[in-house]
VOGU-3710 file (C-alpha; in Angstrom, 3 decimals, decimal comma):
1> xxxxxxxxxx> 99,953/82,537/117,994  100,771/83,886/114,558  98,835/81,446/111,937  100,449/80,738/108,401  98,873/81,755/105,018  97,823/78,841/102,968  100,062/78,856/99,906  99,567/76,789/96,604  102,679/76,124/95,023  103,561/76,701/91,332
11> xxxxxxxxxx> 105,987/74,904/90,018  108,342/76,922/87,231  107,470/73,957/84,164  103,439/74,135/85,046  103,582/78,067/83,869  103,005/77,971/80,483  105,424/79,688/78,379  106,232/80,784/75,041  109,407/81,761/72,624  107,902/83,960/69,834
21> xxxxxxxxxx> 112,181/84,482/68,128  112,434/88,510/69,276  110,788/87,544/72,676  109,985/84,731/74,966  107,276/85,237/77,808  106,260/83,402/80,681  101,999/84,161/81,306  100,942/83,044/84,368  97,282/83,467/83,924  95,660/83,281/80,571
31> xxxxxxxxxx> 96,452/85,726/78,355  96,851/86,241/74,656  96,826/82,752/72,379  97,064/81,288/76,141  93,429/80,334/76,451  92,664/78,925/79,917  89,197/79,544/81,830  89,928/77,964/84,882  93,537/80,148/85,467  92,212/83,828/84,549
41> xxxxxxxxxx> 94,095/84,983/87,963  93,515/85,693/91,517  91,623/88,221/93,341  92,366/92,174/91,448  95,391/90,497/89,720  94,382/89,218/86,593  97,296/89,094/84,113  101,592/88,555/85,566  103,554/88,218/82,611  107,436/87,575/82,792
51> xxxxxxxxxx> 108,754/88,759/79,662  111,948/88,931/77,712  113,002/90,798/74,675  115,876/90,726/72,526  117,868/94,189/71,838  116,722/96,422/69,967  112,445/94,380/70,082  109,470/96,326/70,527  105,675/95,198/71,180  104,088/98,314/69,523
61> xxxxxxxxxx> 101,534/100,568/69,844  99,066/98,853/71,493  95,026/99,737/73,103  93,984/98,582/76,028  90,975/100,048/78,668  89,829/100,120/82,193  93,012/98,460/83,541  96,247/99,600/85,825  99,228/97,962/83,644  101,867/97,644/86,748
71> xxxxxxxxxx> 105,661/96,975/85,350  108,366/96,107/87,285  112,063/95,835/85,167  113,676/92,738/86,777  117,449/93,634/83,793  117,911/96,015/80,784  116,711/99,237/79,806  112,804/99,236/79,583  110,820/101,788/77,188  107,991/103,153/77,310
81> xxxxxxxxxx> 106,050/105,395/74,940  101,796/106,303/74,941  99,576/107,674/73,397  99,535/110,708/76,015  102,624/111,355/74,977  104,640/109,986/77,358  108,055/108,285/76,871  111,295/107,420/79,202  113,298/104,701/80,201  113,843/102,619/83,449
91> xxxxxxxxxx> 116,826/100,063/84,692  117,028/97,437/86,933  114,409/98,450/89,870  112,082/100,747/87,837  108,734/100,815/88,652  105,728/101,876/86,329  101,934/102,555/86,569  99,992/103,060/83,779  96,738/103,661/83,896  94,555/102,610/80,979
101> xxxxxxxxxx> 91,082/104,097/82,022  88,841/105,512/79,435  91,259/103,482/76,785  94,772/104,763/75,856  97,736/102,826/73,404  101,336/102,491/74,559  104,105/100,279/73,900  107,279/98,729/75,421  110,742/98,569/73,660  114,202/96,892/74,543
111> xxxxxxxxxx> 115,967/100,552/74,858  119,110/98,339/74,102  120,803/97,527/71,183  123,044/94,570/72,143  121,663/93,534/75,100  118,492/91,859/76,524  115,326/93,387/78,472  113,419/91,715/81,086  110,255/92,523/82,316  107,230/91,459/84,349
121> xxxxxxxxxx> 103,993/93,084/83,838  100,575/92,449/85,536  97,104/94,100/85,344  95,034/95,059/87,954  91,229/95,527/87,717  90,601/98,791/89,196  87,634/99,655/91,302  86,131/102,107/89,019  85,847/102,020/85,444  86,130/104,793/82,844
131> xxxxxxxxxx> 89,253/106,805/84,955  91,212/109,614/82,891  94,311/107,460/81,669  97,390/108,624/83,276  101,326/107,418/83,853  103,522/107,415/86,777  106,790/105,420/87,438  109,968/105,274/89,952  113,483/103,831/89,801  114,254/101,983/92,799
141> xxxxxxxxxx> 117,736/100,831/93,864  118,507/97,451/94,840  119,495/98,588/98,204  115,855/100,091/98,468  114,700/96,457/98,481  117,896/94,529/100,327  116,640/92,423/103,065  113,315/93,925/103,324  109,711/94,623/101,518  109,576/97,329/99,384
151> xxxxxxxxxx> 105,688/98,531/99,022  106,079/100,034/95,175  102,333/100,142/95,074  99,739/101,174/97,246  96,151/101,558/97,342  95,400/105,697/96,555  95,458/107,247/99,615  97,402/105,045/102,051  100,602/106,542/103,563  104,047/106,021/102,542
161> xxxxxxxxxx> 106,234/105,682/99,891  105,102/104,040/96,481  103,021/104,465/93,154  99,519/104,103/93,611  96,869/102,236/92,548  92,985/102,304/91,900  92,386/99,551/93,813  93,283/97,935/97,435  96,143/96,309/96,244  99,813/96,552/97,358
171> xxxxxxxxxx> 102,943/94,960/95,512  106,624/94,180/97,085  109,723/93,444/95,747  112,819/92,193/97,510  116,458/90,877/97,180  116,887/88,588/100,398  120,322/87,487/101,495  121,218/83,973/102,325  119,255/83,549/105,640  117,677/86,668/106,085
181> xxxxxxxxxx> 113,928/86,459/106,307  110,565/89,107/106,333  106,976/88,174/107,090  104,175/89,683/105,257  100,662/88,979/106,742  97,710/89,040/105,063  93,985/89,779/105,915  91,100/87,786/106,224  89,404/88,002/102,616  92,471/88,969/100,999
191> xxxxxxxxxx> 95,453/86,658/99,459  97,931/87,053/96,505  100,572/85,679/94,460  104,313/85,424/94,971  107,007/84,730/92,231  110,321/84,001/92,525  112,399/85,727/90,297  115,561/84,334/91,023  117,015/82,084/94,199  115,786/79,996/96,553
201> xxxxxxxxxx> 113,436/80,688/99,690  111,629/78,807/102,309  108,255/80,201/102,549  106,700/78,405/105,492  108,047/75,513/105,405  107,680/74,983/101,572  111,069/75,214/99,114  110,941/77,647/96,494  113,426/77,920/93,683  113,791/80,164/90,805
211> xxxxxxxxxx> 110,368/80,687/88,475  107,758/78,804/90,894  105,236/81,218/91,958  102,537/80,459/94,442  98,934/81,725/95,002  98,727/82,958/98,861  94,875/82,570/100,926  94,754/84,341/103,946  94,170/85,190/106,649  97,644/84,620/108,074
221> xxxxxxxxxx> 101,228/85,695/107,085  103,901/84,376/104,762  107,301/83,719/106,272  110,115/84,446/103,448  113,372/83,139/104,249  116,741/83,467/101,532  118,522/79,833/101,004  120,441/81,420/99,288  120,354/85,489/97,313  116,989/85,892/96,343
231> xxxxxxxxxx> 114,652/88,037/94,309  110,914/88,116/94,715  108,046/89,945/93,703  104,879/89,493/96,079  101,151/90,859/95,292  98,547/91,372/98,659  94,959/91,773/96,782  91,462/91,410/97,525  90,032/88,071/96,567  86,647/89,292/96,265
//
């Protein structure tokens, strides 16, 4: 008998959020001027920030150390530049990892001049600290992700397709159709986090509509089911 994850819903208007005039953010976890002890993530995943910029905005050059900054472009043209010197840009589907080891800077522009950029980034706490910075990134296609679970991270050194990660962490998108559902299980000891980008789902039993999230405790699976055309992003972590 298959036995269901225990999810704890998030409602979209108990994330807080913020509108700063050249970009508004949504930070699930505390982060920033967002000063929260008791939400400072779950498991690995420690910061999942749903951000928007207006054309042509930039955060700059920025430091950070002894994280993996994941990004995931949900519309627009995301840029990227480091302090590696590294730069490019990814649509609708693009994936980035950037690892921020030993300390690096990088920023993140609106490649677009007339129209907006949306964005979700999270951090992951990797399993070792002091690792040689480093970038690597993908453009997916939204038939890549149509009616199914598309693993765009993996743990370093588990098989298939996707960027990887130094941790045992894995991340999924997908675009469901009306009716169409996938099942994700998770471990005993592990759990994760699952945001709806856009639509509506059932996920066992519980209604979902767009920006709710919910924290996942396993063991068990998740059953994800489109009401209607759905986007999703879903994070499988270790909670300890």
């Amino acid at each position: 008998m298959v036995t269901a994850a225990r999810l704890v819903i998030r409602p979209d208007r108990s994330i807080y959020s913020i509108e700063g005039g050249w970009f508004k953010a949504r930070w699930h976890f505390s982060f920033d001027r967002y000063d929260d002890p008791s939400n400072m993530g779950i498991g690995t995943l420690r910061v999942f920030n749903h951000d928007t910029l207006v054309p042509g905005a930039a955060w700059p050059m920025h430091p950070h150390r002894d994280i993996e900054g994941i990004t995931y472009v949900v519309s627009g043209q995301f840029e990227h530049a480091d302090s590696l010197g590294n730069e490019g840009v990814l649509g609708p589907g693009g994936v980035q990892r950037m690892r921020l080891g030993s300390g690096a800077e990088h920023s993140e522009r609106n490649h677009s001049k007339t129209e907006p950029m949306e964005f979700i980034q999270m951090w992951i706490i990797p399993a070792q600290r002091g690792l040689p910075p480093s970038i690597a990134q993908k453009q997916y296609t939204v038939a890549d992700r149509t009616d199914k679970l598309l693993r765009f991270l993996k743990p370093e050194g588990a098989p298939g397709d996707g960027l990887t990660v130094a941790r045992d962490v894995s991340m999924y998108v997908s675009r469901l159709s009306a009716g169409h559902e996938v099942r994700h299980e998770f471990a005993a000891g592990r759990g994760g986090y699952l945001y709806l980008i856009d639509g509506a789902l059932n996920v066992n039993g519980e209604h979902m509509t767009r920006g709710d999230a919910a924290y996942v405790f396993g063991p068990g699976d998740v059953a994800l089911r489109g009401d209607r055309e759905s986007d999703l992003i879903l994070v499988d972590t270790p909670l300890n």
